[in-house]
VOPAGU-2260 file (C-alpha; in pm, 1 decimal, decimal comma):
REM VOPAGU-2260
SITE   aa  ch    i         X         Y         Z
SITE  UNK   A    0   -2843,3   10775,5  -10271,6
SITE  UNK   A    1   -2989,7   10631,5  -10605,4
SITE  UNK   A    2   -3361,2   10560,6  -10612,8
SITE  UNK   A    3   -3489,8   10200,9  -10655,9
SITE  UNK   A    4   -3851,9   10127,2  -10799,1
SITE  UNK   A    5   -4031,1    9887,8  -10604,5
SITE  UNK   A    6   -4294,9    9684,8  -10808,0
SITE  UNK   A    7   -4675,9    9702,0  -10693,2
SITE  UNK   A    8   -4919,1    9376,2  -10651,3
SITE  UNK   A    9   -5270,2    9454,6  -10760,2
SITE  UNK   A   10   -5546,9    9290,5  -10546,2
SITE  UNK   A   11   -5876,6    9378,4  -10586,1
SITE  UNK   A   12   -5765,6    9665,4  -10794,4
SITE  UNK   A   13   -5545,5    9836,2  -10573,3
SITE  UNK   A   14   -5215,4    9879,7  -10644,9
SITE  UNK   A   15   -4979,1    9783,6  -10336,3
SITE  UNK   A   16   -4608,5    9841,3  -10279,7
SITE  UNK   A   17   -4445,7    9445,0  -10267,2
SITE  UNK   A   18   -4220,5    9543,0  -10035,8
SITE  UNK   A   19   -4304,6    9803,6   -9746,7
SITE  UNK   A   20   -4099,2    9976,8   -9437,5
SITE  UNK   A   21   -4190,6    9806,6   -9099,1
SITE  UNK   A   22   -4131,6   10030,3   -8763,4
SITE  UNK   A   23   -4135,6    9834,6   -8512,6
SITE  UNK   A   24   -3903,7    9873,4   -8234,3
SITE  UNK   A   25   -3803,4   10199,7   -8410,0
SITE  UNK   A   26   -3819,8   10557,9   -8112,8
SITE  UNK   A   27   -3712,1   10907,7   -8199,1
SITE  UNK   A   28   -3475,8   11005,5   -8456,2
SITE  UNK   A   29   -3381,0   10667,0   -8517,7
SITE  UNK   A   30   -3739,2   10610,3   -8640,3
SITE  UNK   A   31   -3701,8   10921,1   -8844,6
SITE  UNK   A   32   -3401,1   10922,4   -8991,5
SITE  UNK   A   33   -3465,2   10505,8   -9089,2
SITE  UNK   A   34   -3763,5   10652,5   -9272,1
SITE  UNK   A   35   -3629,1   10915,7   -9437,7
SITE  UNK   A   36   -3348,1   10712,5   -9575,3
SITE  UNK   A   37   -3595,2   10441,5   -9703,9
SITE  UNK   A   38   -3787,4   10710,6   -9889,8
SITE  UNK   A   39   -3485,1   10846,6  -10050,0
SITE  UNK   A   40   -3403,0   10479,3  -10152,7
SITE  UNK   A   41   -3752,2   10384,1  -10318,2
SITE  UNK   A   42   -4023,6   10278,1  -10044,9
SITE  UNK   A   43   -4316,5   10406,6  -10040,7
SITE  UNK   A   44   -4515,5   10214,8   -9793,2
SITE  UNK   A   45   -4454,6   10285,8   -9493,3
SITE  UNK   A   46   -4583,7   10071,6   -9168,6
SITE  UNK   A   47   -4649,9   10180,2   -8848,4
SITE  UNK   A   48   -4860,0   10175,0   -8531,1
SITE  UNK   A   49   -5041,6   10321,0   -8262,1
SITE  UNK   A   50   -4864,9   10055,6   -8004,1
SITE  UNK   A   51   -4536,5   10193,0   -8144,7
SITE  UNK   A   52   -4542,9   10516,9   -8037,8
SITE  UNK   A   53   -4405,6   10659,3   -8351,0
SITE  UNK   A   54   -4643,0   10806,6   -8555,9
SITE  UNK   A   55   -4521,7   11155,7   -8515,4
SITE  UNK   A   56   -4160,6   11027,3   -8620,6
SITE  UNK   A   57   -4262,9   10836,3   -8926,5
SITE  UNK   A   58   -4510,4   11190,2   -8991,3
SITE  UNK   A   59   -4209,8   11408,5   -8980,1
SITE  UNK   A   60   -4010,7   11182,9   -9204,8
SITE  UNK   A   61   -4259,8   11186,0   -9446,5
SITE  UNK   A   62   -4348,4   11585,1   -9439,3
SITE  UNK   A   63   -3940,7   11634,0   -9478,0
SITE  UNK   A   64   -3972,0   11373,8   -9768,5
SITE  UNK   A   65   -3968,8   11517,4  -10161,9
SITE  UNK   A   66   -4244,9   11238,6  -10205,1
SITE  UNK   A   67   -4606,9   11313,7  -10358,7
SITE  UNK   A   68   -4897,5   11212,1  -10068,8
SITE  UNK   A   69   -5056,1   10988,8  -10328,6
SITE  UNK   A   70   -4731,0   10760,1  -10441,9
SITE  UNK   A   71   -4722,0   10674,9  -10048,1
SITE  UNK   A   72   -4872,6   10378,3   -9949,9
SITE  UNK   A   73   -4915,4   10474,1   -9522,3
SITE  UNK   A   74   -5064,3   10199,4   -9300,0
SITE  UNK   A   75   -5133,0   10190,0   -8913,5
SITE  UNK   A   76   -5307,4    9941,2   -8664,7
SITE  UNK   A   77   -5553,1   10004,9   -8391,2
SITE  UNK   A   78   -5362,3    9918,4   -8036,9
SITE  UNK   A   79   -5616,0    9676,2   -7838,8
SITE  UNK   A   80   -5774,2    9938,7   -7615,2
SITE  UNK   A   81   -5873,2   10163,1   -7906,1
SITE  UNK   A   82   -6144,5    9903,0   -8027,4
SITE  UNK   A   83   -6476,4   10042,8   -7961,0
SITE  UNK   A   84   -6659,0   10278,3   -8183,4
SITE  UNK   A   85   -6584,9   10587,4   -8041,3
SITE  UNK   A   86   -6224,8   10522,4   -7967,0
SITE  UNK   A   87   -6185,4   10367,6   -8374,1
SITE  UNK   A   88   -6272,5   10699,9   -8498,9
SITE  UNK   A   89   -6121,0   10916,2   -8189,7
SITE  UNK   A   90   -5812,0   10722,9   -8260,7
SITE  UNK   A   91   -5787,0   10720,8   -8624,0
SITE  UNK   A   92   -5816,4   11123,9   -8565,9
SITE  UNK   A   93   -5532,2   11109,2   -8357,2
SITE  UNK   A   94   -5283,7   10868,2   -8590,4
SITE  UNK   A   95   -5350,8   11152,0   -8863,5
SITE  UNK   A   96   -5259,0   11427,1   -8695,6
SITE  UNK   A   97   -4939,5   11280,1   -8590,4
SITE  UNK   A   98   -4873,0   11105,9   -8942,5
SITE  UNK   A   99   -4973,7   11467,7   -9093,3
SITE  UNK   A  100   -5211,4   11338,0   -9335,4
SITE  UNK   A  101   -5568,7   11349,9   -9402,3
SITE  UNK   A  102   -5617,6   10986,1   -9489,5
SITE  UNK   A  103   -5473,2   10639,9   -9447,1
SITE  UNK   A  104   -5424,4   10404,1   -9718,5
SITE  UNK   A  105   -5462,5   10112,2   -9466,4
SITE  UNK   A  106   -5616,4   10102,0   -9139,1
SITE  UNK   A  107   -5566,1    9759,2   -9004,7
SITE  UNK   A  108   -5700,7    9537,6   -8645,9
SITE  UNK   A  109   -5343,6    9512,3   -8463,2
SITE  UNK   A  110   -5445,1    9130,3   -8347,6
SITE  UNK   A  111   -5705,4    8972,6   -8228,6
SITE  UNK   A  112   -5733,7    9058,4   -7874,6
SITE  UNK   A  113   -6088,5    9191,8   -7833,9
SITE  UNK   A  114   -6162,6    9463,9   -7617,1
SITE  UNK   A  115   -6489,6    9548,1   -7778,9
SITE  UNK   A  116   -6716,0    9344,3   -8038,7
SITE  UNK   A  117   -6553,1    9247,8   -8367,5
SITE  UNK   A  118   -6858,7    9379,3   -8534,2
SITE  UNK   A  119   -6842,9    9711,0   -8345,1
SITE  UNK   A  120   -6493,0    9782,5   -8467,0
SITE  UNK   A  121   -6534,6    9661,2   -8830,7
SITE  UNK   A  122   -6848,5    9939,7   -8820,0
SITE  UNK   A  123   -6631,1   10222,1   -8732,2
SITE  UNK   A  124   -6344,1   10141,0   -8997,9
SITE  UNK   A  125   -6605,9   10057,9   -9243,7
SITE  UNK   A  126   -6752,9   10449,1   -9202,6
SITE  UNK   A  127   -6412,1   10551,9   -9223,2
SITE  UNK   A  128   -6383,0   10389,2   -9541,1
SITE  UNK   A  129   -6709,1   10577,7   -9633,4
SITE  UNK   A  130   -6607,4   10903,2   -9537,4
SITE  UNK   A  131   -6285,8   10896,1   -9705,7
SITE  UNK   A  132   -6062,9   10899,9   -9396,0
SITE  UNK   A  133   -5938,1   10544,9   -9469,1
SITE  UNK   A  134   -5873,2   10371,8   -9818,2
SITE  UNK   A  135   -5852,0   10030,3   -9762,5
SITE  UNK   A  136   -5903,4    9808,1   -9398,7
SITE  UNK   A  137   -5749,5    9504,0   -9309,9
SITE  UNK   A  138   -5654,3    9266,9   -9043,3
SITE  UNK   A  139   -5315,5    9152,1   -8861,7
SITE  UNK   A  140   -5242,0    8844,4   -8676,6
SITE  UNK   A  141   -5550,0    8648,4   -8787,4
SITE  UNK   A  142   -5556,3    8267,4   -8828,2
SITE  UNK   A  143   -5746,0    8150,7   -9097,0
SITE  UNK   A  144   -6093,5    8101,7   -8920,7
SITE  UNK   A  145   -6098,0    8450,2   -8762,9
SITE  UNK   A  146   -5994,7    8617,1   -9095,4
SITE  UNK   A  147   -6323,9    8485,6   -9190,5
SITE  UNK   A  148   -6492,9    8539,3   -8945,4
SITE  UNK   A  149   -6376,4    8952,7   -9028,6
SITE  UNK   A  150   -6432,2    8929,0   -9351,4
SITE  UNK   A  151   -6801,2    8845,8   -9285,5
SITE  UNK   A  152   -6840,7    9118,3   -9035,1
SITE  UNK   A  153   -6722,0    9362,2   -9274,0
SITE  UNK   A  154   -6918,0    9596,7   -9527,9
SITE  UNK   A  155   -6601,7    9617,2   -9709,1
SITE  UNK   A  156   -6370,6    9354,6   -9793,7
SITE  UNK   A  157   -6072,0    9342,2   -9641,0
SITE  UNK   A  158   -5728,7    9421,0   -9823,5
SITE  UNK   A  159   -5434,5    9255,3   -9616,5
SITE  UNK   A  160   -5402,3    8983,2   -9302,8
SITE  UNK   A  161   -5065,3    9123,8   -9186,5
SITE  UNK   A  162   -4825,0    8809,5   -9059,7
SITE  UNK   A  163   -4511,2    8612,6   -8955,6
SITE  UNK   A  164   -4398,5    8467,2   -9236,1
SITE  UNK   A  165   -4077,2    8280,6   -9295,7
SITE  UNK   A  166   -3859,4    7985,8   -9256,6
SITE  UNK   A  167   -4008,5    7870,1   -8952,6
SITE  UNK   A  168   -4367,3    8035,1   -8906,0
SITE  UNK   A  169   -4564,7    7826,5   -9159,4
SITE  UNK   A  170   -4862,3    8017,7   -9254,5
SITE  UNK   A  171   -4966,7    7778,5   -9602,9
SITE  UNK   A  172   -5320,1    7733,8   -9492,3
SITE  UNK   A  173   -5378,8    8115,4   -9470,9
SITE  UNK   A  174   -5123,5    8129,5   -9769,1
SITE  UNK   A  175   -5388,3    7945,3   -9949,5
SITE  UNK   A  176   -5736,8    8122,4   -9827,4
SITE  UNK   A  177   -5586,6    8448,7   -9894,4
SITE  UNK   A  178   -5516,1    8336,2  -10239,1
SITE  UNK   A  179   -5888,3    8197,3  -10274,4
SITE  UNK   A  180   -6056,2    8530,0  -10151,1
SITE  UNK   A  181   -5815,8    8741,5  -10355,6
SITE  UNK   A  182   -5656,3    8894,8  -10011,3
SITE  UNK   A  183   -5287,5    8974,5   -9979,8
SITE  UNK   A  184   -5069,4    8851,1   -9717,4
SITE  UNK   A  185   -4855,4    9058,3   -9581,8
SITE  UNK   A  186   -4549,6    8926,8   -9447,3
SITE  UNK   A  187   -4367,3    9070,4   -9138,6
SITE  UNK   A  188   -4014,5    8903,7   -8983,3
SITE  UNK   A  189   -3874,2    8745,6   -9335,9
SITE  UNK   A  190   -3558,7    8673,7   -9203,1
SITE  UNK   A  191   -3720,9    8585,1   -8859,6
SITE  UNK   A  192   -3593,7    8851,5   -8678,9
SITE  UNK   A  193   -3238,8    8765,7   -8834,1
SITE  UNK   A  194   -3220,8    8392,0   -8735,9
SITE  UNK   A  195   -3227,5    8275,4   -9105,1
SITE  UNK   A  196   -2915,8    8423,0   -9192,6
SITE  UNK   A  197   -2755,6    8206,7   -8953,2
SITE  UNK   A  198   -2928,8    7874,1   -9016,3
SITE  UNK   A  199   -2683,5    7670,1   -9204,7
SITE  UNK   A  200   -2930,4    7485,9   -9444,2
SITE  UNK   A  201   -3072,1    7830,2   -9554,9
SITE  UNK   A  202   -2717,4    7962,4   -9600,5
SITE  UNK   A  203   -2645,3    7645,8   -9823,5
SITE  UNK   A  204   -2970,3    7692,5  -10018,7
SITE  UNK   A  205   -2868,4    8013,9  -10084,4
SITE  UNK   A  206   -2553,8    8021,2  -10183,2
SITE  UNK   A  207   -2550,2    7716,7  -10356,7
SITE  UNK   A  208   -2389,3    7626,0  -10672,0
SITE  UNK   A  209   -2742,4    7528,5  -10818,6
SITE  UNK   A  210   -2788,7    7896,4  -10907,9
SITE  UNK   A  211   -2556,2    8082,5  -11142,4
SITE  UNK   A  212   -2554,8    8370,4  -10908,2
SITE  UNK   A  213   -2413,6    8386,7  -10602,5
SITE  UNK   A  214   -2670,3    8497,6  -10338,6
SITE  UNK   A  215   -2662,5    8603,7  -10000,9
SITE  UNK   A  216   -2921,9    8431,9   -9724,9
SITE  UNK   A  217   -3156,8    8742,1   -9741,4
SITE  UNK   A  218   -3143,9    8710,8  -10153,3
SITE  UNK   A  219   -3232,0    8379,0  -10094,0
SITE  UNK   A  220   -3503,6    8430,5   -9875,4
SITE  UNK   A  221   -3613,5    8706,1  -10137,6
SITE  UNK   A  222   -3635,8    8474,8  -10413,1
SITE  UNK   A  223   -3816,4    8206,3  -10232,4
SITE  UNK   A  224   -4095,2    8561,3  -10182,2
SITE  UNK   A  225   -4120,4    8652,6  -10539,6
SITE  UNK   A  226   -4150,5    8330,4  -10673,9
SITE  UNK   A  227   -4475,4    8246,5  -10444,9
SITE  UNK   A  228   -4606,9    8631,1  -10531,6
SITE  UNK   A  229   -4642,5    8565,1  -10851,6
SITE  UNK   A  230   -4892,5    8272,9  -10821,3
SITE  UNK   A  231   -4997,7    8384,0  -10436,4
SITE  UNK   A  232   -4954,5    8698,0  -10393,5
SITE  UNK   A  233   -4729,1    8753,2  -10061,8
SITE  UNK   A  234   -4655,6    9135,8   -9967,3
SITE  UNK   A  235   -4373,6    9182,5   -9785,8
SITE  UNK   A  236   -4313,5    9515,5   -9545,1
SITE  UNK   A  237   -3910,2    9477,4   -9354,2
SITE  UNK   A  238   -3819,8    9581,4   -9023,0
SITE  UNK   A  239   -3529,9    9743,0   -8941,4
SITE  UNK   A  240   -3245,7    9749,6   -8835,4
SITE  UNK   A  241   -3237,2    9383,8   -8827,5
SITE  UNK   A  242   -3437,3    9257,4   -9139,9
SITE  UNK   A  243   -3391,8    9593,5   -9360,6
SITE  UNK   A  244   -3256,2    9443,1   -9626,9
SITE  UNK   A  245   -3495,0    9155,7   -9631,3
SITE  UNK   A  246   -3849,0    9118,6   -9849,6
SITE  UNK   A  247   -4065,2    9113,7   -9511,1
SITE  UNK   A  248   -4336,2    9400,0   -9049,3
């Protein structure tokens, strides 16, 4: 299979893949072999879990990958009950062992849900960020006031608030702050979860004779992506099967 570079966005100096490998719903070998094959084709971030339950999968993939540690971009989100001090860092210990490395690139807050103070957990990733263990630390699932209400808490700022984002998930207002505060978005469900390929006014926008190409729904949806990332900055990370071809976890 031929190799495809992905560009990077750069926020706060960090160099991010635009478009990233979501693993959701992904078990087993399918998880494995889905993230070998997107290696082979050009990713290089990969996004995963500790709800998912495939950390060791996506780790295998990656060990059986001819792919340099540092041109990998790996990310993975604390599930809800692993939000206290102790279980941040017990947990993190556990996600790397599985994933076979010795550091993430992004640790993020799966959602919201708060088993344990904000504060507390934002403590633990920000050591981890100290001690090397973790790169960068981010969010998913925040609105716009608890984003800020995270970035406050934190030592360090956060990277990424990882979303919905597409067609019918409007997300402009945190679109907006994370443009302000110099924050990526990262977008998850592009295609949401396939239904946009089968919406008729999307197909029509896509295809449409204003552009001299013929596109597909998904190349639509794609170009709609990279024209807000250059002025906004939107990452986008696709889930397979579903949204593979797509720009967005």
């Amino acid at each position: 299979m031929s190799e495809r570079e992905i560009p990077d966005v750069t926020v706060q100096g960090v160099d991010v893949p635009a478009l990233g490998l979501g693993t959701w719903r992904l078990a087993g070998e399918d998880c494995r072999r889905a993230v070998e094959t997107a290696l082979e084709l050009g990713y290089r971030h990969v996004d995963t879990a500790q709800a998912y339950g495939n950390e060791r999968e996506v780790g295998d993939a990656v060990a059986a990958a001819d792919v340099d540690r540092e041109e990998l971009f790996l990310t993975t989100k604390l599930v809800n009950g692993n939000r206290s001090y102790d279980d941040v860092r017990r947990s993190v210990e556990e996600s790397l062992a599985k994933l076979g490395t010795a550091y993430l690139d992004l640790l993020l807050i799966h959602n919201p849900i708060q088993r344990a103070p904000l504060t507390e957990t934002l403590r633990a990733m920000d050591e981890l960020v100290d001690d090397g263990t973790v790169r960068h630390v981010g969010v998913s699932n925040f609105d716009v006031d608890r984003l800020h209400e995270a970035r406050e808490a934190a030592d360090h700022e956060l990277l990424t608030d990882q979303v919905q984002f597409n067609p019918y998930w409007d997300q402009t207002a945190l679109l907006d702050y994370c443009e302000i505060h110099d924050l990526v978005l990262t977008a998850y469900s592009p295609l949401g979860h396939g239904g946009v390929l089968t919406t008729p006014c999307w197909r029509r926008s896509a295809t449409g004779t204003a552009s001299p190409r013929r596109r597909s729904p998904s190349g639509g949806v794609s170009s709609t992506r990279t024209s807000r990332s250059s002025r906004r900055r939107p990452h986008a990370s696709t889930s397979p099967p579903t949204e593979r071809c797509s720009t967005s976890s």
